[in-house]
C-alpha positions in Angstrom: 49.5 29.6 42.8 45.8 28.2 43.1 46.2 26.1 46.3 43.6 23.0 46.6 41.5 21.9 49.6 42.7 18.4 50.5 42.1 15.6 52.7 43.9 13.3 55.1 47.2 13.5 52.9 50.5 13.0 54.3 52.7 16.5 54.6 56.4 15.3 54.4 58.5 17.7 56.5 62.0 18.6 56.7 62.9 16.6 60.2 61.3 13.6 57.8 58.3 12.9 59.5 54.9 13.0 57.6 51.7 14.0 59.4 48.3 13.4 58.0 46.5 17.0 57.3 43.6 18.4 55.9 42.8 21.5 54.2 40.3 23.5 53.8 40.1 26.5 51.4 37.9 29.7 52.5 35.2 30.8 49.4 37.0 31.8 46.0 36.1 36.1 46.9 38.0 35.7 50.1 40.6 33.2 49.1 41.9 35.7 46.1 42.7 38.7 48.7 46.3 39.5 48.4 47.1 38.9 51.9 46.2 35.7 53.1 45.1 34.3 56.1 46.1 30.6 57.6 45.1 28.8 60.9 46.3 25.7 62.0 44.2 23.3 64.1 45.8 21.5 67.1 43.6 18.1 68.6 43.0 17.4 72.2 45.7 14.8 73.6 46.4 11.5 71.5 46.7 9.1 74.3 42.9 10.2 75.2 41.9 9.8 71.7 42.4 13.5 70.4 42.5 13.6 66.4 42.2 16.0 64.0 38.2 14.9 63.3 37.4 16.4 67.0 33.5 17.9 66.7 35.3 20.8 68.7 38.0 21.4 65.9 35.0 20.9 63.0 33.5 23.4 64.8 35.6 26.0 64.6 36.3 25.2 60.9 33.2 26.8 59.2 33.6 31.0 61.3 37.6 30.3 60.4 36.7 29.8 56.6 33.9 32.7 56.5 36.5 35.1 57.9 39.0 34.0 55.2 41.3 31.8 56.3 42.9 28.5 54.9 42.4 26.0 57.6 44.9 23.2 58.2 43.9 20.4 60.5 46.4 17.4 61.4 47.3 14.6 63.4 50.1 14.9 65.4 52.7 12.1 65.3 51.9 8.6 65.9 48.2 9.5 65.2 45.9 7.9 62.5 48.7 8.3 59.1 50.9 10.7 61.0 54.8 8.9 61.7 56.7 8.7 64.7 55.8 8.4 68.3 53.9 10.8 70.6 55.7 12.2 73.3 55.4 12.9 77.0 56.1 16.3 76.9 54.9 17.7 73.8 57.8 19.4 73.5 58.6 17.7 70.1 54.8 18.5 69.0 56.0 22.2 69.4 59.0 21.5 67.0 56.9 19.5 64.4 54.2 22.6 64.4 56.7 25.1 63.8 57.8 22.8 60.3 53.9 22.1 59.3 53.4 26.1 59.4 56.8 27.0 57.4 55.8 24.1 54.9 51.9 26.1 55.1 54.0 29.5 54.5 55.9 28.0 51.4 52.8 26.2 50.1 50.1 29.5 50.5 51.6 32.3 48.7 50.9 35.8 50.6 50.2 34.8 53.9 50.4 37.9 56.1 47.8 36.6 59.0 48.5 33.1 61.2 46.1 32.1 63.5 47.3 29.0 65.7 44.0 27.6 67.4 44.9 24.9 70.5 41.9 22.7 72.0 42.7 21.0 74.8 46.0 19.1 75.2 46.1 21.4 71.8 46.5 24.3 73.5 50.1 23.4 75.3 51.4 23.1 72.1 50.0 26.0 70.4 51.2 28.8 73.5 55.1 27.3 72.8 54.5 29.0 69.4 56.7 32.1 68.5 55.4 34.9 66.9 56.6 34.9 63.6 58.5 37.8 61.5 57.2 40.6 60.0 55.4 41.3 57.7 53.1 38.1 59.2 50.9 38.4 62.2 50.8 36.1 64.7 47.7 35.0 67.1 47.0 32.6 69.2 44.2 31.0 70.2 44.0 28.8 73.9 40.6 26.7 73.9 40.1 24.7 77.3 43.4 25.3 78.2 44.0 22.0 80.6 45.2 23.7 83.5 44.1 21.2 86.1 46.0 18.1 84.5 49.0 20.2 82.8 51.6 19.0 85.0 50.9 14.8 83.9 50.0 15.9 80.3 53.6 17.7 80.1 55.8 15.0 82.4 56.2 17.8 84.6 57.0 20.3 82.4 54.7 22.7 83.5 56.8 25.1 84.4 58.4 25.4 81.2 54.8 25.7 79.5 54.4 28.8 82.6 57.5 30.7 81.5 56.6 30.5 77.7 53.7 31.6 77.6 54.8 34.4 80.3 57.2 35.5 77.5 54.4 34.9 74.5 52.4 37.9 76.7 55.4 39.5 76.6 56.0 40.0 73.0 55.3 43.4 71.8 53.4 41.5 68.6 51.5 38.8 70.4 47.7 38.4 70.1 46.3 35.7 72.5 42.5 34.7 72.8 42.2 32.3 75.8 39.0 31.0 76.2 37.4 28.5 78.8 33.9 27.0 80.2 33.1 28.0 84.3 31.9 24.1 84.5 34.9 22.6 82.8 35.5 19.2 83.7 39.2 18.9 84.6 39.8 22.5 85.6 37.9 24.1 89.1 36.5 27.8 87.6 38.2 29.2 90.8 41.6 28.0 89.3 41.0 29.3 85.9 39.9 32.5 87.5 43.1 32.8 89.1 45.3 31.7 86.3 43.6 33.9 84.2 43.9 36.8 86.4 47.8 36.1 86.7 48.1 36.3 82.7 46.4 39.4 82.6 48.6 40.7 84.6 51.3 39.7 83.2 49.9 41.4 79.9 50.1 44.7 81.5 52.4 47.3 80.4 53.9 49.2 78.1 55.6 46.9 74.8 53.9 43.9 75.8 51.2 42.3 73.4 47.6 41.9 73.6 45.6 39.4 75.4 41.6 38.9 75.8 40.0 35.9 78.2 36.8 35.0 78.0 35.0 32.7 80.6 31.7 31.0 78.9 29.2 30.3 81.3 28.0 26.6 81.4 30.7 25.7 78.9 32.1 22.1 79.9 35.5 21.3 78.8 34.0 19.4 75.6 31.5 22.2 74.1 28.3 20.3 73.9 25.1 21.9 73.0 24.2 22.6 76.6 23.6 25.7 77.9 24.3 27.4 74.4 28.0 26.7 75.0 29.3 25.8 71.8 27.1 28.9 69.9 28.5 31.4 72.7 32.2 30.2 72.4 32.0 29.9 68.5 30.9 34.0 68.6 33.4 35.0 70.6 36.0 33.4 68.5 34.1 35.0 65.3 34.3 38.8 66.7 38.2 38.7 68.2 39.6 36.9 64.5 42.1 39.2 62.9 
């Protein structure tokens, strides 16, 4: 099936909602490899603005489509053509991400590699992914996870975002690339150090998954040009890509 890059359509799901996507198709040598690879895109936080456009999420598009991957961006709900209402917990985000990557599954024939990239607000939704079956491997990628503010941006939740990702680490199959700036602007470096530190060791051990951090220096929560941020955080994603 000869799958076409698209933009700003509505995906219908089965929970009928219909979120506004984008896709992007790698070059025609890489996209006819008999196991394919997908990534889905996750925005920064609606209420703030966050869509599927974000510089951050363009970005990461171009390394995603050089290393073969389909790339499928969206708007969560209640954002630009995307139905229903945004909520305070994300916790319905989760649900509706899980259905956009089984419709991605049906829709890209030999898909044996998911990448689910987070920015942001992005990020809280992507670690409440499950790995999926085999024969498909599952990563995960955590930009500017936002620590700092996590407990407002989930009503409270945060302790339910803690545990899931304790038990993501845990999975024998996970693969999780956190990555964050040392001058973010919502997040103290000292905190990320620690939380970081705590994931790691939660890593540890036999039959638990893999996980690599990386701490860009000068990086700000946004990725602008300064201080070679955005080049620097765009390589490391580039080198750890299944």
């Amino acid at each position: 099936m000869n799958v076409q890059h698209f933009t700003h359509e509505q995906i219908h799901l089965p929970s009928g909602l219909k979120l506004e996507a984008s896709l992007s198709v790698p070059p025609e040598r890489l996209a006819v490899s008999s196991e394919k690879k997908l990534a889905v895109c996750l925005h920064p936080w609606s209420w703030l603005g966050g869509r599927m456009d974000d510089p951050v999420l363009q970005s990461v598009k171009k390394p995603l489509l050089e290393r073969g991957y389909y790339v499928l961006r969206y708007n969560s709900r209640g954002v630009g053509k995307s139905s229903g209402w945004s909520s305070l917990t994300g916790l319905t985000e989760a649900q509706d991400l899980q259905d956009l990557v089984q419709w991605a599954l049906g829709t890209i024939e030999g898909v044996k590699h998911v990448v689910i990239l987070g920015y942001s607000h992005g990020s809280l939704v992507t670690s409440l992914f499950p790995v999926l079956s085999e024969p498909i491997h599952t990563s995960h990628i955590l930009l500017s996870y936002p620590l700092g503010p996590r407990s407002w941006l989930t009503a409270f939740r945060g302790k339910h975002y803690t545990d899931t990702l304790k038990t993501l680490l845990h999975h024998p199959r996970s693969n999780v690339l956190v990555v964050y700036g040392d001058q973010d602007d919502f997040t103290g470096v000292t905190d990320y150090d620690a939380w970081a530190d705590g994931l790691e060791e939660e890593s540890q051990g036999e039959g638990k998954g893999d996980l690599h951090v990386e701490r860009i220096h000068g990086a700000t929560h946004f990725w602008g040009d300064q201080n070679d941020a955005k080049r620097k955080m765009l390589e490391v994603l580039t080198e750890w890509l299944p």
